[in-house]
C-alpha positions as a printed NumPy array, in Angstrom:
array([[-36.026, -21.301, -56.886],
       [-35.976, -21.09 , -52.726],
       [-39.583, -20.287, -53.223],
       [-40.243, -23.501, -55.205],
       [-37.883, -25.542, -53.233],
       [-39.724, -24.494, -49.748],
       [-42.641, -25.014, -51.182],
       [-42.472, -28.643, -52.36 ],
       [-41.203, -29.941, -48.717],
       [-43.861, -28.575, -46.947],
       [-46.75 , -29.845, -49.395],
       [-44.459, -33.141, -49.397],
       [-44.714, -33.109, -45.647],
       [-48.266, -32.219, -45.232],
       [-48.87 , -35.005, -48.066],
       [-48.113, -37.984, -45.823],
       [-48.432, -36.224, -42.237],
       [-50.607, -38.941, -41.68 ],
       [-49.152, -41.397, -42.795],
       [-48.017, -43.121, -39.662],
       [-49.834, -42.865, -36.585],
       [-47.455, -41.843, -33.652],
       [-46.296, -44.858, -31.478],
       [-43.509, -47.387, -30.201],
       [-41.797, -48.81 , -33.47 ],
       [-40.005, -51.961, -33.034],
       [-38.086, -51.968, -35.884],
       [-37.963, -49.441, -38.367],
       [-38.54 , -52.259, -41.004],
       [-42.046, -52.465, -39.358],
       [-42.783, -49.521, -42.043],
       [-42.558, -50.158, -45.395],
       [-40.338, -47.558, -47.365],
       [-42.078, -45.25 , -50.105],
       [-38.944, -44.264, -52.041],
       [-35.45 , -46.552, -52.808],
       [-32.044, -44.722, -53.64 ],
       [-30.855, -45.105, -57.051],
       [-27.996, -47.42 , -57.63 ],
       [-24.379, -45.596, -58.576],
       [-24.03 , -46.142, -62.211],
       [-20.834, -45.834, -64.334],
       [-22.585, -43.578, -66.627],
       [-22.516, -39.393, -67.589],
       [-24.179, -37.366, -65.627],
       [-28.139, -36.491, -66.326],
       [-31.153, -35.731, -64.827],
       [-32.418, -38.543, -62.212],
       [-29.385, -40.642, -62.196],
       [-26.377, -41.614, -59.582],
       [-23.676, -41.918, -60.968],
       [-19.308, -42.926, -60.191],
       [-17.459, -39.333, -60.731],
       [-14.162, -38.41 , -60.699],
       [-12.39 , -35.585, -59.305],
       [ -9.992, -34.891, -62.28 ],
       [ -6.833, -35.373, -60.684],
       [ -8.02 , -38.696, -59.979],
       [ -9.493, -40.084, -63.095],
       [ -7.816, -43.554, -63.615],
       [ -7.604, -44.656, -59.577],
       [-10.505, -46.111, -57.242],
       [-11.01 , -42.332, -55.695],
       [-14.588, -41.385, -56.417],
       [-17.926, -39.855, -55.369],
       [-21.665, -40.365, -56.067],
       [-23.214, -37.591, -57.985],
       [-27.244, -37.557, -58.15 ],
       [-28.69 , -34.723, -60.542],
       [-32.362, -34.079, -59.433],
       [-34.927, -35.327, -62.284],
       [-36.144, -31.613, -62.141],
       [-32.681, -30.791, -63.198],
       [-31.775, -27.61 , -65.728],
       [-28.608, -26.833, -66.363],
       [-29.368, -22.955, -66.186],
       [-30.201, -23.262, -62.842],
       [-28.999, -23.059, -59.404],
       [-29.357, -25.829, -56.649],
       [-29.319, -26.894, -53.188],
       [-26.338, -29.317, -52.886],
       [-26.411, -31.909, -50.032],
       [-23.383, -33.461, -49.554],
       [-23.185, -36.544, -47.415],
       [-20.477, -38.87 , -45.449],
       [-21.285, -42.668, -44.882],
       [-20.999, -45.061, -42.112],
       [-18.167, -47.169, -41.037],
       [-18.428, -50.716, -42.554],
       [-19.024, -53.509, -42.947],
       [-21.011, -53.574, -39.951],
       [-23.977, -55.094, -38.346],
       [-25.523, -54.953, -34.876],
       [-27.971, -57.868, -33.418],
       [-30.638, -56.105, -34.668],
       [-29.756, -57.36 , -38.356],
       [-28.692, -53.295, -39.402],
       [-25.995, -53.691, -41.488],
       [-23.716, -50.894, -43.288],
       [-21.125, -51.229, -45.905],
       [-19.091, -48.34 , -45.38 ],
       [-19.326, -47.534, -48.967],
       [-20.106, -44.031, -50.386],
       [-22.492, -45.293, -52.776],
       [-24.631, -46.857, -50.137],
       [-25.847, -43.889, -48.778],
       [-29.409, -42.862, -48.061],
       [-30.37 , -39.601, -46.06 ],
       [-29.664, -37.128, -49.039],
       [-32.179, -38.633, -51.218],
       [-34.88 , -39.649, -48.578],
       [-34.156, -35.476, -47.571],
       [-35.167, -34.521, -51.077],
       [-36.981, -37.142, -52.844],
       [-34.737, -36.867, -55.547],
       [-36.096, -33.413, -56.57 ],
       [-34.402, -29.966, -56.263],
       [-31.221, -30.806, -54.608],
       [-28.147, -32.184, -56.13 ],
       [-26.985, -34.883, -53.859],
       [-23.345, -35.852, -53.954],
       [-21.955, -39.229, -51.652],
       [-17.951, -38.183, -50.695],
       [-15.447, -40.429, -49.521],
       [-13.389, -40.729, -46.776],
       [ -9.609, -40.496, -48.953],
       [ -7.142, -43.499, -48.193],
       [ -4.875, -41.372, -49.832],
       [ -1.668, -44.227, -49.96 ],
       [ -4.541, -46.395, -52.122],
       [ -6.492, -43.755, -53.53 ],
       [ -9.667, -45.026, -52.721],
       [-12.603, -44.645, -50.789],
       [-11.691, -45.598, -46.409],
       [-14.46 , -48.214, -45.201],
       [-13.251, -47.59 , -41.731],
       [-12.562, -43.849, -39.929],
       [-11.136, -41.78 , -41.592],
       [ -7.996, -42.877, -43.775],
       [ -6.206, -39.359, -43.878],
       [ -7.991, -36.359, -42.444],
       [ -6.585, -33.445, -44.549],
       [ -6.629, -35.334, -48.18 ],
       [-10.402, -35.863, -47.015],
       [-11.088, -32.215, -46.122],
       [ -9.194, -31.301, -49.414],
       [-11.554, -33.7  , -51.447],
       [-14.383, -32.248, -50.132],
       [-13.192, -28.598, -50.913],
       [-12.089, -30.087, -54.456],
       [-16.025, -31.954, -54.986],
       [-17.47 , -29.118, -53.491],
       [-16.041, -26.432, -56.172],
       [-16.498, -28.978, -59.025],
       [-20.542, -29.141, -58.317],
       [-20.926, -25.455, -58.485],
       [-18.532, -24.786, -61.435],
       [-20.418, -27.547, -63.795],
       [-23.385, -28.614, -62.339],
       [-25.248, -25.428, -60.946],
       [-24.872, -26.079, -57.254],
       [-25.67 , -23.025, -55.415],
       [-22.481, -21.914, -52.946],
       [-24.781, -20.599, -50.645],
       [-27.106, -23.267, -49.799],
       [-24.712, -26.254, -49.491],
       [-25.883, -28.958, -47.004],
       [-23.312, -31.451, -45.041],
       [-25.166, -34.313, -43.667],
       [-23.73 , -38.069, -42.195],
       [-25.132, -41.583, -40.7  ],
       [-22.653, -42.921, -37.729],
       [-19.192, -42.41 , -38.532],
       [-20.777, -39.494, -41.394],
       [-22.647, -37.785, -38.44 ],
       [-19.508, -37.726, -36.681],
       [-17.461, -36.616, -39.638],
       [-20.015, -33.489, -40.152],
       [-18.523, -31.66 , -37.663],
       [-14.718, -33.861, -37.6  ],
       [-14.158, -33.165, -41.339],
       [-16.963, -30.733, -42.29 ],
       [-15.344, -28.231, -39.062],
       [-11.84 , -29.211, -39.433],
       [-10.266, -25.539, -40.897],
       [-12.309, -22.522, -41.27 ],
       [-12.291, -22.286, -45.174],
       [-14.43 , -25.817, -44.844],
       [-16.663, -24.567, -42.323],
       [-17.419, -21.776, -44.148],
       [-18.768, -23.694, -46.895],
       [-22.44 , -25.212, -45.253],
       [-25.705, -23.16 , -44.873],
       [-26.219, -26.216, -42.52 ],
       [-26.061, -29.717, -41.424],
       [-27.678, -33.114, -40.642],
       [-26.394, -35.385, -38.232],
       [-27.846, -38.809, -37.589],
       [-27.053, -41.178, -35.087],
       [-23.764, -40.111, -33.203],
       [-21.608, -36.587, -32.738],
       [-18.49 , -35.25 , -32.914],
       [-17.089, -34.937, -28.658],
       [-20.21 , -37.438, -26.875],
       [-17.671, -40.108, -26.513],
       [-14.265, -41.166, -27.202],
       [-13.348, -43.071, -30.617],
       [-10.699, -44.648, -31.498],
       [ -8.926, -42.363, -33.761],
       [ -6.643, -38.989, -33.32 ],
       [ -8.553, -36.002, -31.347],
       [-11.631, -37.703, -30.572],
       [-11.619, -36.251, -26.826],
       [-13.852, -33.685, -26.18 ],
       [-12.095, -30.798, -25.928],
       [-10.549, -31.642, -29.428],
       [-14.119, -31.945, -30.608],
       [-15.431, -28.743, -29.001],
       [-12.541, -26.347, -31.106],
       [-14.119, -27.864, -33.789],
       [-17.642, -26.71 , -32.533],
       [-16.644, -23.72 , -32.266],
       [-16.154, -22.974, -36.218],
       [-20.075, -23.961, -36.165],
       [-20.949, -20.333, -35.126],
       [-24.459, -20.118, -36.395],
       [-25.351, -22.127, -37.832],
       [-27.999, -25.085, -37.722],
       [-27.967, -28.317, -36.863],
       [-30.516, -31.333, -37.014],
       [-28.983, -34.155, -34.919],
       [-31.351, -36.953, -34.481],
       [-30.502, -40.405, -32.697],
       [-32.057, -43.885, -32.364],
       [-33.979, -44.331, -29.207],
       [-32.414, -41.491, -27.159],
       [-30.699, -38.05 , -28.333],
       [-30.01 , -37.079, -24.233],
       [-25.956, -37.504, -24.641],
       [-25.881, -34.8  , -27.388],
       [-27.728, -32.764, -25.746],
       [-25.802, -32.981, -22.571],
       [-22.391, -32.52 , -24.57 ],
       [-23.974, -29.167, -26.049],
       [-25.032, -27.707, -22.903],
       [-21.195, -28.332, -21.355],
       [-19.599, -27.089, -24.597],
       [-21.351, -23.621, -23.495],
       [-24.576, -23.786, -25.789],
       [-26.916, -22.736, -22.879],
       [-30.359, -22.153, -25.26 ],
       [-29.399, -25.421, -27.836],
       [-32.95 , -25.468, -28.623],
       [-32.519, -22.014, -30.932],
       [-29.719, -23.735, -33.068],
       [-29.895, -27.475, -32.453],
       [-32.621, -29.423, -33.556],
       [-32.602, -32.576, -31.375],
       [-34.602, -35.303, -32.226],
       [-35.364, -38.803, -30.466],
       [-36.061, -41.585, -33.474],
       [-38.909, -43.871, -32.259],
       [-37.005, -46.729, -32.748],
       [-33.752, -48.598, -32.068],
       [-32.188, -49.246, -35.243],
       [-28.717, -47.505, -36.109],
       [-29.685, -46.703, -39.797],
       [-30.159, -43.934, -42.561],
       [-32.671, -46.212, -44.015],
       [-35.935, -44.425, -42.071],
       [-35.342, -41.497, -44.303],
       [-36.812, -43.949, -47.186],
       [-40.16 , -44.214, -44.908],
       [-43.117, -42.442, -44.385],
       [-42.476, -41.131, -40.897],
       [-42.952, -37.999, -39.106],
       [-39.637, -37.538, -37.851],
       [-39.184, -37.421, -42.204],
       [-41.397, -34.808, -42.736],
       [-40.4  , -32.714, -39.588],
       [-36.835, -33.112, -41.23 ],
       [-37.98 , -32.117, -44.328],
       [-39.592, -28.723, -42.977],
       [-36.656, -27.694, -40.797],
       [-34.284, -28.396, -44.115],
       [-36.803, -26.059, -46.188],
       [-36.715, -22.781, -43.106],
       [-32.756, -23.331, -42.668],
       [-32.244, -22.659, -46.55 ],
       [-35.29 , -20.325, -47.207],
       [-34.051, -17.447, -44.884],
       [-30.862, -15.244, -44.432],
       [-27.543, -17.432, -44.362],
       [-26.322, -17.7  , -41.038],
       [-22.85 , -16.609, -40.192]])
C-alpha cells in the first residue's frame, strides 16, 4: 500500500509538472482549478463521498466532522488519514478571499490526495457549551484536543485508517492550530507521522487568544521532535523561518519544508490548481510517509 500510495503522487506530479510555467501570479484565480472538493452530504459513509459524522457521544447535537472515504476505498485495507483544521470565518480580505470558518469548507486534504488513497477527515474546533463546530479560535482547547483523540481512534477502528501514517494539516487559524491543538499534550503529538501548515504558525505573532506568546508556542514545538513539517505562506514564508531559527532549530531546512506561494491570496483553494508548489507538496507528502516514522 506505501508502495502504491508513493507511487501515484509522484506520477501525479510528474503528470502536470508542466502545467504552469513558473512566474508572478496575480491572483491565484488567474489558474483555473483541475479538481473541486466534494460537498458534505448527510449520507453513510462510502467510497468517494463527504459526508456529516458523528462522534457517538454526540449523535443528536450540531458537533460533527467531515469524513471523505477515497473512491479507491476497501474496507480490508489500511490508509493514510489526513486530518485537517479550517480557517477562522466568515472572513474576507480586499483581495475578494473569503473563508467561512466551517469544517466542511475545507480544501487542502483533498487537493493533497486527489481524492485517492487517503481518508480525509475535516474536525472542528468544539464550542463545547453549544456543542457545535467554533467559527472563530478556538471555543475550548481541551474538548477540541479530546475530539480529535476521539475522531482520530474512530477512523482507525471502522474505517481502516492506518495509526501510523496519520497526517494533521490547517489553512490560517488550522495552520496555527496544527501545532496549538495538534502539540497541545504529548499523547496528541504522538499521534502524526507529519504535518501541513499553510498560511500562518503557531509563536510568529501574537493572537488574540490564551498562550499565543511565543514562548507558550515554542513548549508546544518542542513535542514536534522529529518530525516534518511543510509550512508554506502567501507571498513570503521569511517570519517562520525566522521564528524557527530563534526557537533553536539551527539546520530548519532538514525538518521544515518552507515554501514561498507565488501569489498573495490567503487561501487553501491553490491546492485545487495545477501548480508546482502542488506537486512539490505532493512529493514531500509521499517521502514523509514512505520511510521510517520519525520519533
Amino acid at each position: 500500500m506505501r508502495q502504491q500510495f508513493a507511487l501515484f503522487f509522484v506520477v501525479f506530479a510528474l503528470h502536470s509538472a508542466n502545467a504552469w510555467a513558473e512566474q508572478p501570479i496575480k491572483d491565484i484565480r488567474e489558474i483555473q482549478p483541475d479538481l473541486a472538493a466534494p460537498a458534505m452530504t448527510s449520507a453513510d459513509p462510502a467510497p468517494g463521498k463527504r459526508v456529516r459524522h458523528q462522534l457517538p457521544q454526540f449523535a443528536g447535537t450540531e458537533l460533527f466532522h467531515a469524513l471523505f472515504l477515497p473512491k479507491n476505498w476497501e474496507r480490508s485495507k489500511k490508509y493514510v488519514v489526513i486530518f485537517e483544521y479550517p480557517g477562522n470565518g466568515p472572513y474576507q480580505n480586499k483581495l475578494g478571499d473569503t473563508n467561512s470558518g466551517r469544517l466542511e469548507d475545507c480544501n487542502l486534504g483533498y487537493g493533497m490526495s486527489a481524492g485517492m488513497d487517503c481518508i480525509w477527515v475535516c474536525l472542528p474546533f468544539v464550542n463545547a457549551e453549544k456543542e457545535q463546530q467554533q467559527l472563530q479560535w478556538w471555543g475550548n482547547a481541551d474538548a477540541t484536543v479530546a475530539y480529535c483523540k476521539a475522531a482520530v481512534k474512530l477512523v482507525c477502528e471502522q474505517f481502516g485508517g492506518d495509526p501510523e501514517r496519520l497526517v494533521l494539516c490547517g489553512f490560517s487559524r488550522g495552520a496555527i492550530a496544527c501545532n496549538y491543538i495538534g502539540l497541545r499534550d504529548d499523547e496528541i503529538a504522538r499521534l502524526w507521522r507529519c504535518m501541513v501548515v499553510h498560511s500562518h504558525y503557531d509563536g510568529v505573532r501574537r493572537w488574540p487568544h490564551d498562550d499565543a506568546d511565543p514562548e507558550s508556542a515554542r513548549q508546544r514545538l518542542a513535542r514536534l521532535s522529529k518530525r516534518p513539517q511543510f509550512i508554506s505562506h502567501e507571498a513570503n514564508i521569511d517570519a517562520t523561518r525566522k521564528y524557527l531559527q530563534d526557537s533553536g532549530f539551527g539546520r530548519i531546512d532538514e525538518q521544515f519544508t518552507l515554501v514561498a506561494l507565488p501569489f498573495p491570496n490567503h487561501t487553501d483553494g491553490w491546492v485545487l490548481r495545477p501548480i508546482a508548489e502542488r506537486n512539490q507538496l505532493r512529493k514531500w507528502l509521499a517521502a514523509s510517509l514512505g520511510g521510517t516514522e520519525p520519533r
